[in-house]
C-alpha positions as CSV (number, residue, x, y, z in Angstrom):
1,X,-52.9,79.6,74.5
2,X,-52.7,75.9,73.5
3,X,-55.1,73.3,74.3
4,X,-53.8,71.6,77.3
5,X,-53.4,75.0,78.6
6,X,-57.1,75.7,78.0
7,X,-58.0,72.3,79.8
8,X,-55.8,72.7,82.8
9,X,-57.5,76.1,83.5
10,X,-60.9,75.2,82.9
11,X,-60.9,71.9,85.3
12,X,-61.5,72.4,88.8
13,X,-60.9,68.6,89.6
14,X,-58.7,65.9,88.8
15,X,-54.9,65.7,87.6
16,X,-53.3,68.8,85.9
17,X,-49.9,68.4,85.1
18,X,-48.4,72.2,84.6
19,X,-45.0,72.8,82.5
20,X,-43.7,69.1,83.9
21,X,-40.2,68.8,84.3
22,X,-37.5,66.0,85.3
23,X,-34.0,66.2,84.7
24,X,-31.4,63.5,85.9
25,X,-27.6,63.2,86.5
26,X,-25.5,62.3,83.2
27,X,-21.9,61.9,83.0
28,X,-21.1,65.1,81.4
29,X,-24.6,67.0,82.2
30,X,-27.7,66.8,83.4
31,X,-30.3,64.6,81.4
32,X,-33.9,65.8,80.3
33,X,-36.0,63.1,80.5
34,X,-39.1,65.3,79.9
35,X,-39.8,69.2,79.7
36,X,-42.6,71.6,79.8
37,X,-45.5,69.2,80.1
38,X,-48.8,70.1,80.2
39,X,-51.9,68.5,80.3
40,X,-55.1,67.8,82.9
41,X,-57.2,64.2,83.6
42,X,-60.7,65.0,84.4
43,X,-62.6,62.7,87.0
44,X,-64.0,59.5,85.3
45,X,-61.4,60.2,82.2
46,X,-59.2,57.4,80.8
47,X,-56.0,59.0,79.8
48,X,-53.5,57.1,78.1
49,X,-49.5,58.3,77.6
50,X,-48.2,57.4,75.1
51,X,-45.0,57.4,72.6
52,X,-41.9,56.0,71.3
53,X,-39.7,54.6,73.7
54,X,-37.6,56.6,75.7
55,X,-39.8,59.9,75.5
56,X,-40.6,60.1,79.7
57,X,-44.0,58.3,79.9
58,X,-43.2,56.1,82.7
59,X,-41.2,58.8,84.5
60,X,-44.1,61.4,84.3
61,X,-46.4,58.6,85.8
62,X,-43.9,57.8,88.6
63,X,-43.6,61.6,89.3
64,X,-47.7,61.4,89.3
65,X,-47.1,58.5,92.1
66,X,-45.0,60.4,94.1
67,X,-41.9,58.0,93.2
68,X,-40.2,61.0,91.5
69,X,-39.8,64.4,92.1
70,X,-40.6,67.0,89.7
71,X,-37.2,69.5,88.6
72,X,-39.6,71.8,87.2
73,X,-43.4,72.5,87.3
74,X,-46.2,71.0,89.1
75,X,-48.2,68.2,89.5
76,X,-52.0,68.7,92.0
77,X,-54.7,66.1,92.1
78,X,-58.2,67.6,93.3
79,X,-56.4,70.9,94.1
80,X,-53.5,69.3,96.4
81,X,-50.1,69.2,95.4
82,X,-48.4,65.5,94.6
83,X,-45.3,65.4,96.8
84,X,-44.9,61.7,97.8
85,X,-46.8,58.8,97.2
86,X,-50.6,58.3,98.6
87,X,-53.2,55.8,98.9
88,X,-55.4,57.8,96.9
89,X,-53.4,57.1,94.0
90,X,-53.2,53.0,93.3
91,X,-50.7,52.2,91.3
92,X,-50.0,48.7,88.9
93,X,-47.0,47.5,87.2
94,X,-46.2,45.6,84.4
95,X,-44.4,42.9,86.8
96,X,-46.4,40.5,89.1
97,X,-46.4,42.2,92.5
98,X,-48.4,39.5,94.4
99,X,-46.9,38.9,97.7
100,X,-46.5,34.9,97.7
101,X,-46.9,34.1,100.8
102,X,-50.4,35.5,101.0
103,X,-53.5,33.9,99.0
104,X,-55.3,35.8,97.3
105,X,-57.9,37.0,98.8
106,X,-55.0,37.9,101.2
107,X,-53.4,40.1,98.8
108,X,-56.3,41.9,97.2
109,X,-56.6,42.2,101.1
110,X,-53.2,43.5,101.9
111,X,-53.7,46.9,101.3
112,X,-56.7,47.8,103.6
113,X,-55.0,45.8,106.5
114,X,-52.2,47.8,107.0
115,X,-54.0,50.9,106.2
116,X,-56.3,49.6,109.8
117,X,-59.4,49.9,106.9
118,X,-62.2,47.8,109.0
119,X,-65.2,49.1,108.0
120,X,-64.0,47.9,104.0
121,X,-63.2,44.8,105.2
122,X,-66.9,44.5,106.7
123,X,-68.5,45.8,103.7
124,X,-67.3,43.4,101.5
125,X,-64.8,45.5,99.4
126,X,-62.2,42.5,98.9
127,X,-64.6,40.0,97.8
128,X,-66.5,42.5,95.8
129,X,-63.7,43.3,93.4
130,X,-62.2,40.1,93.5
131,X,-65.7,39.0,91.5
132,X,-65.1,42.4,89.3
133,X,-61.6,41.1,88.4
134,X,-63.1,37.1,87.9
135,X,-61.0,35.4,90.6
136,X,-63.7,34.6,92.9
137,X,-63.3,30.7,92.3
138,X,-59.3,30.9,92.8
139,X,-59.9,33.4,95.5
140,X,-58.1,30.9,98.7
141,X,-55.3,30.1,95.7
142,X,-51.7,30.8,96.2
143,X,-50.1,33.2,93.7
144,X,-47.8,30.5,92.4
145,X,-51.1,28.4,91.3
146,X,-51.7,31.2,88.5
147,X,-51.4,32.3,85.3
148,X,-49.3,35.2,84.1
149,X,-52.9,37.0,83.5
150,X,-54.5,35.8,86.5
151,X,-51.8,37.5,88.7
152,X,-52.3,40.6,87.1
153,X,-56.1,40.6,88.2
154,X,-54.8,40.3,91.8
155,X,-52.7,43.5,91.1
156,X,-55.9,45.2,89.7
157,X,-58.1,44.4,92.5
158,X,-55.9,45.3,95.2
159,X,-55.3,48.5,93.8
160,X,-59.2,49.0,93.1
161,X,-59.9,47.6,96.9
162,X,-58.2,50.9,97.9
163,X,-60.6,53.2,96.3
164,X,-57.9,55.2,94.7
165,X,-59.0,58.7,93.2
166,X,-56.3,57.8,90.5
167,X,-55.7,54.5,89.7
168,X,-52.4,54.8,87.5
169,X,-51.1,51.4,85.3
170,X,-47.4,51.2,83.7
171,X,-48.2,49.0,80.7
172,X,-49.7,46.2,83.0
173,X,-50.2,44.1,80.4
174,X,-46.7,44.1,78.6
175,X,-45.4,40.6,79.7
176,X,-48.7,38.9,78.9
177,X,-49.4,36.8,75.8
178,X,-51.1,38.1,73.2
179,X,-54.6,36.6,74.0
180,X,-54.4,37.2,77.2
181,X,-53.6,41.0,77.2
182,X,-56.6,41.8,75.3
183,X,-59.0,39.1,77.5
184,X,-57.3,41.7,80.0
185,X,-57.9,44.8,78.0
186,X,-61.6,44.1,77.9
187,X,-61.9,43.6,81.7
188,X,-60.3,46.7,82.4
189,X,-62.3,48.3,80.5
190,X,-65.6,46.8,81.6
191,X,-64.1,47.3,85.3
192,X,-63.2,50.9,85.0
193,X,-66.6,51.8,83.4
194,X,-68.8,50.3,86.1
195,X,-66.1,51.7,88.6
196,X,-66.4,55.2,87.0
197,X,-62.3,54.9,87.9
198,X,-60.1,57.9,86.7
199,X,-57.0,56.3,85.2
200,X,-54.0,57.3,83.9
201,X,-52.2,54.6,82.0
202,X,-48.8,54.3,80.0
203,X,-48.5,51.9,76.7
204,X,-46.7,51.4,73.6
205,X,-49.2,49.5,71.9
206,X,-51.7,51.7,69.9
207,X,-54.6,49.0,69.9
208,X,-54.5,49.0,73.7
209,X,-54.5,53.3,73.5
210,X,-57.1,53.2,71.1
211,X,-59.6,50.7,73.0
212,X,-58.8,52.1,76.6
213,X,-58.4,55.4,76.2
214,X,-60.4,58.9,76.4
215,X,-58.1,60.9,75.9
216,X,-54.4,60.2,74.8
217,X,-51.3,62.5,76.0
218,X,-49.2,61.7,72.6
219,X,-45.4,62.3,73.5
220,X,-42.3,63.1,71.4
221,X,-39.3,61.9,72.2
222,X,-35.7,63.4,73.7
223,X,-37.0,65.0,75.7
224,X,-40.2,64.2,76.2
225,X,-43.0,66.9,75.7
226,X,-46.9,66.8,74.5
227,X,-47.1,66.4,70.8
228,X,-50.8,66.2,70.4
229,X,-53.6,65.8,72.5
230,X,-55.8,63.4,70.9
231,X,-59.6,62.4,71.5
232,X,-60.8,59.1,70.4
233,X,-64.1,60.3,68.5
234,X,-65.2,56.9,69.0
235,X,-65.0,56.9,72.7
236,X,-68.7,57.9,73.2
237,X,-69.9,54.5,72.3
238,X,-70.1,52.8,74.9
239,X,-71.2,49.6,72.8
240,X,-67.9,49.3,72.1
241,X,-66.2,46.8,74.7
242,X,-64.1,44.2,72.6
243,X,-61.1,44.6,70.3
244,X,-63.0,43.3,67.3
245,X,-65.9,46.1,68.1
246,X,-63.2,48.4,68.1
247,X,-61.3,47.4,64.8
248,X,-64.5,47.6,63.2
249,X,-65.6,51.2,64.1
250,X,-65.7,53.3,60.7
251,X,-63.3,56.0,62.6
252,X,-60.6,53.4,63.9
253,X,-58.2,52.9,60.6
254,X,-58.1,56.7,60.8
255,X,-57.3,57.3,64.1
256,X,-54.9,54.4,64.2
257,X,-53.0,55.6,61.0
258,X,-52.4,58.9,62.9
259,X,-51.0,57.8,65.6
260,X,-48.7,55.2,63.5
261,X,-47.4,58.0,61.2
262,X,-46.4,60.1,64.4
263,X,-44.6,56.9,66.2
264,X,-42.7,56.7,63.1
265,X,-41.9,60.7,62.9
266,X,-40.7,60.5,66.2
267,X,-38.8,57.1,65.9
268,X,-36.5,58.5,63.2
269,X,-35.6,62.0,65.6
């Protein structure tokens, strides 16, 4: 029995993904985009997927939205079966999704508004995560007023103001300059700790897997399948919340190297 296996039996709760697979149309025959997949989020886990390009990441987290539907296997959060998309799991992309016609305290709004969510709005759910995300000062701001990285924070609270079970991210911070994707890497991790958010995010960049994640769901590519689970032995130390903290960790050149020598193992299939 192999260890995702093991993990998918043992956890009660949470995301378990069992023998995962999508298959689309090609000219001449069908297409596998990924294939017996199998692995399991715990509650409070970071999980990051990651691989070379083209080895199904984003399609096994659309499929874990409820934007795709599985051709094989299964996908249950908590028990239930994922079978179209739910509030319960928030979702972020890499583009800005802020609806410009709405400030935005109006968009991190948006969400509990249509879903008739009054006793949030009278709690103070909006504002509250609008300080976690640090846009309380440009919270009555139009969305054309801010930065690339600002917008992103509007995407972040409204999915948090939602109270997803799963909040899942599609390389959120991919169009943002460099300085600003880690200033956005530590907030999300400060964010998702004092949230106690279970998150299941795709990336390319190793740094970003490497700060962020708990566990990371290493893919290979054509088609895509789980390569290696790997644990972050670093993870535990919770002192750890900027990139520099990170780089200097005795285990990180290690762990790093790893994953760099598997990128390029796969990169050259």
């Amino acid at each position: 029995m192999t260890a995702p296996e093991i993990a998918i039996k043992d956890l009660t709760l949470g995301l378990k993904a069992e023998r995962l697979g999508k298959s689309f149309p090609g000219r001449d025959a069908q297409v596998i985009a990924v294939s017996d997949v199998n692995f399991a989020v715990a509650p409070r886990e970071v999980c990051i997927l990651l691989g070379p390009s083209g080895c199904g990441k984003s399609t096994i987290l659309r499929m874990i939205a409820g934007l795709e539907t599985p051709s094989e296997g299964s996908l249950t959060l908590n028990g239930e079966l994922i079978t179209k998309p739910n509030r319960e799991r928030g979702m972020v992309f890499q583009g800005y999704t802020s609806f410009p016609w709405l400030t935005v305290r109006e968009n991190v709004a948006y969400g509990l508004r249509i879903n008739g969510d009054v006793s949030a709005m009278r709690e103070g759910t909006v504002d509250h995560f609008i300080e976690q995300v640090g846009l309380t000062r440009v919270a009555n701001a139009w969305p054309h007023e801010l930065s690339g990285g600002m917008r992103q924070r509007v995407a972040l609270a409204r999915a948090l103001a939602n109270s997803p079970k799963l909040l899942l991210m599609d390389e959120p911070f991919g169009a943002l300059d460099a300085e600003t994707r880690w200033q956005m890497q530590e907030l999300l991790l400060s964010v998702i700790r004092k949230e106690r958010m279970t998150v299941i995010m795709v990336t390319h960049d190793v740094e970003e897997a490497l700060l962020l994640g708990d566990k990371i769901v290493f893919l290979s590519s054509h088609p895509g399948r789980v390569k290696e689970i790997l644990h972050p032995p670093f993870k535990n130390d919770t002192s750890i919340t900027t990139r520099e903290e990170l780089r200097s960790h005795p285990e990180y050149s290690m762990m790093e190297t790893k994953i760099l020598k598997m990128m390029r193992e796969e990169g050259n299939h």
